[in-house]
N, C-alpha and C positions, 0 to 999 in steps of 0.2 A: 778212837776212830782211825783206821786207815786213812795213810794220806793217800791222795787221789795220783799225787807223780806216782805214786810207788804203782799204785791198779795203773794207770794208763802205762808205764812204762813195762811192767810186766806180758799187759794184754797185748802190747807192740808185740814185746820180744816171741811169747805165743805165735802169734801172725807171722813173722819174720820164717819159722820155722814150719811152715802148712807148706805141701805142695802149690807152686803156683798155679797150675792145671784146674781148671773145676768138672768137677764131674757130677756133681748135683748142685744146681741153682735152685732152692726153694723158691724165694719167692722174685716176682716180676716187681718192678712198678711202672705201670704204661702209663704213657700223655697220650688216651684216643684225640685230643683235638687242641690246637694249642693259641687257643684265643679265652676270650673269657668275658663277661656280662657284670662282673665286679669292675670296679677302678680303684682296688685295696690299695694307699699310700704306702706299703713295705713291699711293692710288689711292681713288676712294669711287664707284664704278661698281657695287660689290658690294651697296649698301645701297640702291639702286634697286627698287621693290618691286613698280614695275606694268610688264608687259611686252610689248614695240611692237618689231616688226619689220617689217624692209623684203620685202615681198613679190614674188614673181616677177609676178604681176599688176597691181604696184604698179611694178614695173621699166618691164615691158611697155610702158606708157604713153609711155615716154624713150624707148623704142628712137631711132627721128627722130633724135633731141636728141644720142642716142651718134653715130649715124655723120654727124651736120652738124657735130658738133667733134669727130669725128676721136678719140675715146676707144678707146685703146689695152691703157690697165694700168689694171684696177679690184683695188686692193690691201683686201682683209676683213679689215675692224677692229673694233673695238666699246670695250665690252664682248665676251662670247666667241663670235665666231662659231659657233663649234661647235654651241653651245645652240641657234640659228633650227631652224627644225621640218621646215623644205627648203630646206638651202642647197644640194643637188645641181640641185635647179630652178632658184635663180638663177645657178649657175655654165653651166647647161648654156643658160640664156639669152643670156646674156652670150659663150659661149664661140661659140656658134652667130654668132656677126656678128663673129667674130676676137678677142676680148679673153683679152691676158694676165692671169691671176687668179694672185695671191698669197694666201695664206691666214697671217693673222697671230692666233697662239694661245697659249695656256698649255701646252696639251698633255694637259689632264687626260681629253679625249674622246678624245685618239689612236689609241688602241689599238682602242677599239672602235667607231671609225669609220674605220680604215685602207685597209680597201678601195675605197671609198667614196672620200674624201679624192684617193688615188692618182687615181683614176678622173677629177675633174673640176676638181682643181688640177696650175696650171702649178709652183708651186714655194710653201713654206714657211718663214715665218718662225715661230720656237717661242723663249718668254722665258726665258733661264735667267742668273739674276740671283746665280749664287755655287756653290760646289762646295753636296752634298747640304744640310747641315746649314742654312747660308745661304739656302740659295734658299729651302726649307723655312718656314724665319723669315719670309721676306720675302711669300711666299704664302700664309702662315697658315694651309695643308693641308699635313694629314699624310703624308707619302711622296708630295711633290707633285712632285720631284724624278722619288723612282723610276717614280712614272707615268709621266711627261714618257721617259724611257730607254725603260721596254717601248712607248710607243705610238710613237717614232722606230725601232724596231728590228721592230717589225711592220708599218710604213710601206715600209720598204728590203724586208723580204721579200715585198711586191707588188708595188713598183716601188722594183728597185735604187739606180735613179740621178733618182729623183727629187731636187730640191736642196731642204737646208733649213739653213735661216742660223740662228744663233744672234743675239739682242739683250738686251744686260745695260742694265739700269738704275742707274746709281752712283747710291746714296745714301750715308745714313750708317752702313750695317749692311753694307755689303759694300766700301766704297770701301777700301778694304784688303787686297782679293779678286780684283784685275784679271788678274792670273798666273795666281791658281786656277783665277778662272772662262775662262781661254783651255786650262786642263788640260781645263775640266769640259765644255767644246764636243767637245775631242777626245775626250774620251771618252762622249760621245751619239756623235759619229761624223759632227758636222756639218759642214759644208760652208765655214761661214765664222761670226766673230763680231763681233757691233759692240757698243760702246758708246756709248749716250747719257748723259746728263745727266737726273736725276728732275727735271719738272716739280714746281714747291713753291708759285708765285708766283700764278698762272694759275687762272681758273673753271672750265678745262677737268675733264672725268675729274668729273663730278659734285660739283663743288665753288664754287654757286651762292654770289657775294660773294666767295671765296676761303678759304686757308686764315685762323683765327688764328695768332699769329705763335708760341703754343705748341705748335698741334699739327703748325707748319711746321719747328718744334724738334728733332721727332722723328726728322724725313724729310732735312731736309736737313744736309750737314755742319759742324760746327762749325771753329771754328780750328784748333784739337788734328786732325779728322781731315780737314782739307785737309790741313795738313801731312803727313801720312800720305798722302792722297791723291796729294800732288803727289812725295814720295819713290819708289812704286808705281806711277806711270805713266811715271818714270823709268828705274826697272826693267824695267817692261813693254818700252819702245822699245830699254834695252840689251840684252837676251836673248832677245827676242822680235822682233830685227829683219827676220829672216827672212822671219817669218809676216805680217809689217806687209808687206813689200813685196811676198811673193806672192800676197798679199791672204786670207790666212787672217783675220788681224786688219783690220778692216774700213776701220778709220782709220787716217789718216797721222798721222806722227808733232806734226803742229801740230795735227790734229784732238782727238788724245788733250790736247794740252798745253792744249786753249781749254775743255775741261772743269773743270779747275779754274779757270780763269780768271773761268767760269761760275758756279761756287761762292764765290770771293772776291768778286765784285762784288755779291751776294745776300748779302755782312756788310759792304760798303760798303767795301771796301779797296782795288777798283779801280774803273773808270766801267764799266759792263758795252756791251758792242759786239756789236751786230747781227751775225749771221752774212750771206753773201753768200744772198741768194735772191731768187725768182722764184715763188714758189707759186701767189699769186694771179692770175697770168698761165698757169697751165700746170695746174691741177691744181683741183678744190673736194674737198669734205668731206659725205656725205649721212650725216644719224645716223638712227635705226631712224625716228623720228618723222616724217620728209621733209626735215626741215630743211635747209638747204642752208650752208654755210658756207666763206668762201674760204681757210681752213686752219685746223688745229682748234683756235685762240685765238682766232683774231678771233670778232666779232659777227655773227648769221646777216643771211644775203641775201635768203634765200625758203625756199620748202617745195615741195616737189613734190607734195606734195596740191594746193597754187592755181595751179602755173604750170609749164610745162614747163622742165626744165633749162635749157635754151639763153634759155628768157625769162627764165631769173633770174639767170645768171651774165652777162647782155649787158641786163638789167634797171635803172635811174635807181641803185638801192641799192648794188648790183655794180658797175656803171662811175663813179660817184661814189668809192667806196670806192679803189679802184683809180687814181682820177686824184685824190687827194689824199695816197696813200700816201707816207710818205718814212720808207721802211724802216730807215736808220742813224736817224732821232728819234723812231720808232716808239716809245713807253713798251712797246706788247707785242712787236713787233720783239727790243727791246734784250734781254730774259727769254726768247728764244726758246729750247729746247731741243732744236725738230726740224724743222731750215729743208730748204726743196729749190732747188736750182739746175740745171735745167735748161737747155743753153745753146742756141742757135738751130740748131747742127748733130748735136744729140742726138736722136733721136726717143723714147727712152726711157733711165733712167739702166740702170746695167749690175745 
């Protein structure tokens, strides 16, 4: 097995040597609206109290900026996209000049925006973070689960074959759930499930300075449930190989195994290692405010209120940022929990 310094410190050294300049940003990932209808415990999005989205007017301005870097996949993130007040307007902007839209949700609006949704996304991503009772917990709404079921199940009765992925968040209220929660895909009826790693470390997700190291107590797991964790993911890859390799289960079997890896270097038991990526070369971050960001830990670039995309991702701030990067020494590199590697003969990931 390759060790994993040697790939992140290689895939650094690659990056270190790319033009800083970008001159094709495949994909986007926008926050239309940046409030939220969940109160997910790994997350402080929910307690955001004044409310700023990204406008189809507000888009409009970029268009230029979209087709001079070649913007491809604009993935809808936030807080809930659901909640903006017209997200059919900016999908049908966006969609109107070729862009693949992802829609990444809780699922508590599903239902009763199903039609809707079918109509002006290419595909779905929906959170389910543990069989009922779990995810439940974890989203701190009541029957957040069974919503999440009936608005996927009135989703397929308008468009069949629409795709919608499952993404579990392993913390420490569910990392003991990785089995369940690949029952609990199957049984919404989804398409495919991944697991990541809960951000604990990081300002991201509304958490200006970061967490304190008690209320990062809660979220992340301890010794007792890595080990657990790491028994469970063992599990996972022996019963569940199938699904790993025909891509039911999202991750390969090193991917599953760098999650806890992930977790022990966050109690200091190992050196924690940069995942392989490219983000900053292939992708930014716009949050409901303009802000612009070269993925969603780092520090902002710009705002699309002062400057147009393209001036701020090829901007002193932006190509500075980028030609100083060294991704394996990275302090927020090394705590990543959700890198992208796009390679030169990829036009988009699958």
């Amino acid at each position: 097995m390759t060790d994993p310094q040697t790939i992140s410190s290689s895939a650094s050294a690659a990056a270190l040597t790319l033009d800083p300049h970008v001159y094709s940003l495949p994909i986007l990932v926008l926050f239309p609206h940046n409030r939220c209808n969940c109160r997910c415990v790994m997350c402080d999005i929910w307690r955001i109290s004044q409310v700023r989205e990204i406008t189809a007017e507000d888009l409009q301005a970029h268009v230029e900026s979209l087709r001079r870097l070649q913007v491809r996949w604009v993935v809808f993130s936030g807080g809930e996209s659901q909640m903006h007040t017209d997200l059919a307007a900016l999908s049908r902007l966006l969609r109107a000049h070729g862009v693949r839209l992802t829609l990444l949700t809780a699922g508590l609006l599903l239902e009763a925006q199903a039609a809707t949704i079918a109509q002006t996304m290419d595909d779905l991503i929906v959170s389910v973070d543990g069989p009922p009772e779990i995810h439940n917990q974890i989203r701190r709404v009541r029957g957040a689960f069974e919503t999440l079921e009936r608005g996927v199940r009135a989703l397929r009765e308008v468009r069949p074959q629409i795709e919608v992925r499952g993404r579990a968040t392993v913390q420490k209220a569910n990392c003991s759930q990785l089995r369940a929660i690949v029952a609990s895909a199957r049984q919404l009826g989804l398409n495919s499930i991944s697991f990541l790693a809960a951000d604990t470390t990081s300002e991201a997700f509304n958490r200006p300075g970061g967490w304190p190291a008690k209320r990062r107590d809660t979220v992340a797991p301890g010794r007792e449930d890595i080990a657990a964790l790491e028994q469970e993911v063992e599990l996972l890859i022996q019963e569940h190989w199938d699904e790993i390799a025909n891509g039911f289960v999202a991750e390969s079997a090193e991917k599953l195994r760098r999650i806890v890896r992930h977790f022990r270097a966050q109690l200091g038991e190992i050196a924690p290692v940069a995942p392989i990526c490219n983000a900053p070369w292939v992708s930014a971050v716009i949050e409901a405010d303009g802000t612009v960001r070269p993925c969603f830990f780092h520090r902002p670039i710009g705002n699309l209120h002062e400057k147009s995309l393209i001036e701020i991702v090829n901007g002193d701030p932006a190509v500075e940022f980028r030609r100083q990067l060294d991704i394996a020494a990275n302090p927020v590199c090394r705590r990543c929990v959700c890198s992208l590697y796009l390679s030169p003969e990829q036009t988009l990931p699958a």
